[in-house]
Structure formats: structure tokens, C-alpha cells
MIZA-32782 format. One record per atom (N, C-alpha, C): residue in one letter; y, x, z negated. Coordinates in steps of 0.02 Angstrom, whole numbers, plus 50000, padded with zeros to 5 digits. Each point is the difference from the previous one (the first is absolute). Last residue first. Layout:
N
type v u w
A Y X Z
...
end
This chain:
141
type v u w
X 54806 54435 45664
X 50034 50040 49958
X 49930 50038 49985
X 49998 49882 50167
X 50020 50039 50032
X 50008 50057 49925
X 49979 49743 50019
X 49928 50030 50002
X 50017 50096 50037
X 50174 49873 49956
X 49977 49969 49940
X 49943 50055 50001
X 50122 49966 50183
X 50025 50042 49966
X 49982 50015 49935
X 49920 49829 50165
X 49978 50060 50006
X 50033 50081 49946
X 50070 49755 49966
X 49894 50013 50000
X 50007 50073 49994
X 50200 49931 50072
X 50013 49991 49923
X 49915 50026 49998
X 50061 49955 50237
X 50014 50073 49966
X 49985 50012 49921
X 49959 49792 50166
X 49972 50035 49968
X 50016 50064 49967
X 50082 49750 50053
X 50004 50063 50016
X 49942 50054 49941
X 49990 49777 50190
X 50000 50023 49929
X 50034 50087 49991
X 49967 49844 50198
X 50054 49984 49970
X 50004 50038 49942
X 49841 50029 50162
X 50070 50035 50033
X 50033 49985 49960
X 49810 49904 49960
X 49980 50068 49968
X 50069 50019 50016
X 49956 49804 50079
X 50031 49981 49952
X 49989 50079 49972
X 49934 49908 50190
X 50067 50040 50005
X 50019 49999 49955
X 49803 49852 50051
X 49994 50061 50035
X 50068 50060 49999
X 50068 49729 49999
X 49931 50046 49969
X 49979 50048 50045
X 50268 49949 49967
X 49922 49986 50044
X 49950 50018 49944
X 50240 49964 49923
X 49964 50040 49986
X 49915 49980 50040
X 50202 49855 50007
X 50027 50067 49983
X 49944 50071 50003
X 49920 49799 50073
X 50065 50023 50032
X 50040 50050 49971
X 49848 49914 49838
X 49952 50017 50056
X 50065 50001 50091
X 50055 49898 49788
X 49992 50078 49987
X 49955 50019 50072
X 50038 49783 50024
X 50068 50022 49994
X 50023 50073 49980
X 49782 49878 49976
X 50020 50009 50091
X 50083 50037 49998
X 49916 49905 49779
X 49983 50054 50023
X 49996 50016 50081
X 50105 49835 49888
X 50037 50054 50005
X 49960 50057 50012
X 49909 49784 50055
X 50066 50017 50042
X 50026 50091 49973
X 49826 49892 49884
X 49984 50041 50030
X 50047 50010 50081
X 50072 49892 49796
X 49969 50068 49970
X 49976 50028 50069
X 50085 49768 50039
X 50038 50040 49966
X 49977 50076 49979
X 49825 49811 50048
X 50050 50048 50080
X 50056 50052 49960
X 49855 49906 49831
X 49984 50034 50051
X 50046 50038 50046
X 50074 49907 49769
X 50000 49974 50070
X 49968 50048 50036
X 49932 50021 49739
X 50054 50001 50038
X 49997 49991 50087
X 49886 50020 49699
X 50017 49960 50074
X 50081 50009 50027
X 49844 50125 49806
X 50037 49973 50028
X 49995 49975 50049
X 49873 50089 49771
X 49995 49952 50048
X 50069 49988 50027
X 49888 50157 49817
X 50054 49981 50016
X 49994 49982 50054
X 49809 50118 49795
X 50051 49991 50080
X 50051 49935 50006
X 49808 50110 49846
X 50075 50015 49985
X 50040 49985 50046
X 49746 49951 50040
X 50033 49981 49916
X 50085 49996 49993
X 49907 50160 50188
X 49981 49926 49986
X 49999 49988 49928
X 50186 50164 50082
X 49933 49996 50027
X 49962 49931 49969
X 50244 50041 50151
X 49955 50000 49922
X 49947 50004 49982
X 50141 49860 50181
X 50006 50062 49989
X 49972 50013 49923
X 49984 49822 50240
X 49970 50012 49927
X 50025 50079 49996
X 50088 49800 50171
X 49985 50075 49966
X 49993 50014 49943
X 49993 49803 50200
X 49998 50002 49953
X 49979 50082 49979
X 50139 49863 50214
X 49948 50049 49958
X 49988 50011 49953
X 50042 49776 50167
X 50030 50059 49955
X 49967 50052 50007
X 49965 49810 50137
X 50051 50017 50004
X 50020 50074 49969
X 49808 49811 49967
X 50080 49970 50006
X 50058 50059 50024
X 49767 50047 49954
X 50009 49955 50060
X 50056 49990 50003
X 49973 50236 49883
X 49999 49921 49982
X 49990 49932 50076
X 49975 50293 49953
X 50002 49982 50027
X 49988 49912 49983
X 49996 50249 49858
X 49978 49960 50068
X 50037 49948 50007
X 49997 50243 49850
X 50036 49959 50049
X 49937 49939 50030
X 50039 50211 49772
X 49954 49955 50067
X 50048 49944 50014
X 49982 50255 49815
X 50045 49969 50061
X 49957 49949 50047
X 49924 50145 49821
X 50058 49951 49974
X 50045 49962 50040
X 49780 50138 50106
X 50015 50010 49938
X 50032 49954 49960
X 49982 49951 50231
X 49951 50060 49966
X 50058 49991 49940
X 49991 49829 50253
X 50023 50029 49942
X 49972 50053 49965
X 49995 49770 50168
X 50017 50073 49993
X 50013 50040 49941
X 49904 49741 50156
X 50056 50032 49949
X 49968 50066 50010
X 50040 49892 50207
X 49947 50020 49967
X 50013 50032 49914
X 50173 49926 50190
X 49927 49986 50033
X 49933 50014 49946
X 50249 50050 49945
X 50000 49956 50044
X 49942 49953 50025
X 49999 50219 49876
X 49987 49959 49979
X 50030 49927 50026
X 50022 50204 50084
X 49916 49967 50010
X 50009 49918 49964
X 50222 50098 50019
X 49977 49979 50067
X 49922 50008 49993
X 50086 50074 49799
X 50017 49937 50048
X 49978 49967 50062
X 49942 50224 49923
X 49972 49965 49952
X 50031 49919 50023
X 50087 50194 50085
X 49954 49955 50041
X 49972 49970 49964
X 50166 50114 49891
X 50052 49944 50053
X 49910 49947 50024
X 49972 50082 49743
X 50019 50052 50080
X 50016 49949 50048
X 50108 49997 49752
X 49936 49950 50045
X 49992 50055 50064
X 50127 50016 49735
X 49974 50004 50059
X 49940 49971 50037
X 50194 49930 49790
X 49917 50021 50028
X 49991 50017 50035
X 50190 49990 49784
X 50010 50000 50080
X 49899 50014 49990
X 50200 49894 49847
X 49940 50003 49994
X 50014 50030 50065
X 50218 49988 49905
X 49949 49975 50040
X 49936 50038 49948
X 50156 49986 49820
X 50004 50020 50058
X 49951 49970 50056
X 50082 49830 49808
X 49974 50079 50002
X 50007 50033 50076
X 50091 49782 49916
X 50035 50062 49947
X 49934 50057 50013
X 49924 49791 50146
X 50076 49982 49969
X 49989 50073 49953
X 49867 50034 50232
X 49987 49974 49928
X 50071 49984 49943
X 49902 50076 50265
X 50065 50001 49979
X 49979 49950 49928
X 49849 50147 50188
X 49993 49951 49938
X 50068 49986 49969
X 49910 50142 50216
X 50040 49994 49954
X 50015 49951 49961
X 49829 50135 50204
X 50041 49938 49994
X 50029 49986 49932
X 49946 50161 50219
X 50000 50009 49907
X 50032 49947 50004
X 49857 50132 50183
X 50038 49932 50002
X 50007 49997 49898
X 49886 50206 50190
X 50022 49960 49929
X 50058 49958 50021
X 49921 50194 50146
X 49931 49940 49996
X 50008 49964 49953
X 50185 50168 50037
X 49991 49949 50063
X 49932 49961 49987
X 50184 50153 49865
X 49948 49978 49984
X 49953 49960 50050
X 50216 50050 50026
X 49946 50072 49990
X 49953 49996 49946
X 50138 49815 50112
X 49956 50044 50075
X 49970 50078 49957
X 50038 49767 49849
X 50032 50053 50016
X 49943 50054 50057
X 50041 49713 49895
X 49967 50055 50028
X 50021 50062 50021
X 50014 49740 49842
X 50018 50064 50042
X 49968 50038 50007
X 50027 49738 49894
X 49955 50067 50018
X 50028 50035 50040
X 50072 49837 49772
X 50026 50025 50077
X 49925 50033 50009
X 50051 49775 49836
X 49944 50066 50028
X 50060 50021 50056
X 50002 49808 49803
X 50033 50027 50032
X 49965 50084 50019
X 49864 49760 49924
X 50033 50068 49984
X 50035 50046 50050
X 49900 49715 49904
X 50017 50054 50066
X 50040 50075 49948
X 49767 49836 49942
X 50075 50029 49985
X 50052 50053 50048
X 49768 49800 49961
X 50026 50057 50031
X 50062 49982 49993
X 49809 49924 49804
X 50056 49984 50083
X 50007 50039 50027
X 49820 49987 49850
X 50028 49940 50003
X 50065 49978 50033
X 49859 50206 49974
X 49977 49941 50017
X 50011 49961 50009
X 50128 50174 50102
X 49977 50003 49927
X 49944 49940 49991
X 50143 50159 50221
X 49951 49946 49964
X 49993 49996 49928
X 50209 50076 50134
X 49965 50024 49954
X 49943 49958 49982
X 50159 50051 50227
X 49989 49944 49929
X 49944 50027 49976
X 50217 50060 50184
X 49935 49999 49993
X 49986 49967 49933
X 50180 50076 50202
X 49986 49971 49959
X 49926 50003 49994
X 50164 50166 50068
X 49947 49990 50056
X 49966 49939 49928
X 50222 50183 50106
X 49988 49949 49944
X 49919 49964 50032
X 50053 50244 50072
X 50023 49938 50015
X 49959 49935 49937
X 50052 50293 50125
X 49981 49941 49960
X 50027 49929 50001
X 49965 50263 50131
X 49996 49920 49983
X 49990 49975 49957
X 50044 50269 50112
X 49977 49953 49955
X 50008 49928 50008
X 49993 50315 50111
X 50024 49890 50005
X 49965 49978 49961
X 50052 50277 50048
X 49970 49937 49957
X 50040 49917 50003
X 49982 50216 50204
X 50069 49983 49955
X 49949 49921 49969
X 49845 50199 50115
X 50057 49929 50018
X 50022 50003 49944
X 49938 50223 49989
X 49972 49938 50002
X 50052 49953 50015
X 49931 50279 50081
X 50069 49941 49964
X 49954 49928 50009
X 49845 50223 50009
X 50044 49933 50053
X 50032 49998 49947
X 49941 50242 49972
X 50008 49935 49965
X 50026 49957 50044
X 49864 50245 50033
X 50072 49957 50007
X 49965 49947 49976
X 49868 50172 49880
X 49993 49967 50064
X 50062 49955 50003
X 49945 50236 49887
X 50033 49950 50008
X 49990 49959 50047
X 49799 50193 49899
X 50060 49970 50044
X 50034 49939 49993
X 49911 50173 49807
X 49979 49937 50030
X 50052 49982 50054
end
């Protein structure tokens, strides 16, 4: 099987950042210490991190554009949905129905950071970020 040269990948960039948020319940909302971050080798994921008192994070993924629709239109599939509050927020349902988990969090804030992956990582350039060798070596054995 011919060797095909290997680009070198950009050098992996990440972000994170404290990013408050609250736990709907019925009867109140509860703030919960959340980071979300993003890693360039992973480039269509936003992981956002549940900081819970004596256990480890919780972590969820979100795809980055899943935000930015859901800005304008809620969004979502499977355990994962986003839309869009008058006042501002976003409300994210994680979980499936019955078993789910309701958060709120500052619009602009979430979808600031996603403009913020999106400089690191254009759309349309996110294949340049991943690496692929681990796949192919996998599918090689």
C-alpha cells in the first residue's frame, strides 16, 4: 500500500473558561460551577463540565454550530437541545426526556466563546485540525 506524505498539524489550541450557570429544578435554580472548553483536536466540540461538591466533573458535549443555530432557532437531536430565551439566556436540556437536566446559561457569554473557537479554528478547517493517523493505523491492522 503506498505511503502518502503526512501534513504536520497546526500546533493543538485549547480554551477554557469559567462560564456560570444554573440548574433548573422546579422550585429553584441552582447555580453550578461549569467550565467549557474546547480543544483544536477535537474542533466541532465544546465540552462543558459540571463541577459537583466530592465527585468528579460531569462533562457534555455540544457541537460549536449547534450554538450559533441555536441563537436563532432551538436545536438539537438526541440528549442534546439548545434554544434560545427572550431574556437573554440559553436554556440546555441534557438527557433524554423524562431523565433530563435543564440548564441555563448567558447567551452572549456561550456564544462569545464560541466565535472565540471559531478564530482558532475557521469553519471549513476543522478536518486540518484532527489527527488522523490513530484511525488509520487502527483500520490498517
Amino acid at each position: 500500500m503506498p505511503q502518502h506524505p503526512v501534513t504536520p498539524l497546526p500546533s493543538p489550541r485549547t480554551l477554557k473558561r469559567h462560564m456560570p450557570m444554573e440548574l433548573l429544578t422546579p422550585d429553584a435554580s441552582v447555580p453550578v460551577d461549569t467550565t467549557v472548553g474546547y480543544a483544536s483536536r477535537d474542533p466541532h466540540a465544546l465540552s462543558i463540565a459540571f463541577h459537583l461538591p466530592g465527585e468528579h466533573p460531569i462533562v457534555w458535549w455540544l457541537d460549536r454550530e449547534m450554538v450559533l443555530t441555536a441563537a436563532h432557532t432551538p436545536t438539537g437531536a438526541g440528549e442534546v437541545h439548545l434554544r434560545a430565551t427572550p431574556g437573554g439566556d440559553f436554556l440546555i436540556r441534557l438527557g433524554s426526556p423524562g431523565e433530563c437536566a435543564t440548564v441555563r446559561c448567558a447567551r452572549d457569554g456561550l456564544t462569545r466563546f464560541v466565535h472565540e473557537t471559531l478564530a482558532l479554528v475557521p469553519p471549513g478547517t476543522e478536518e486540518h485540525h484532527i489527527d488522523w493517523q490513530p484511525l488509520l493505523a487502527s483500520l490498517r491492522r
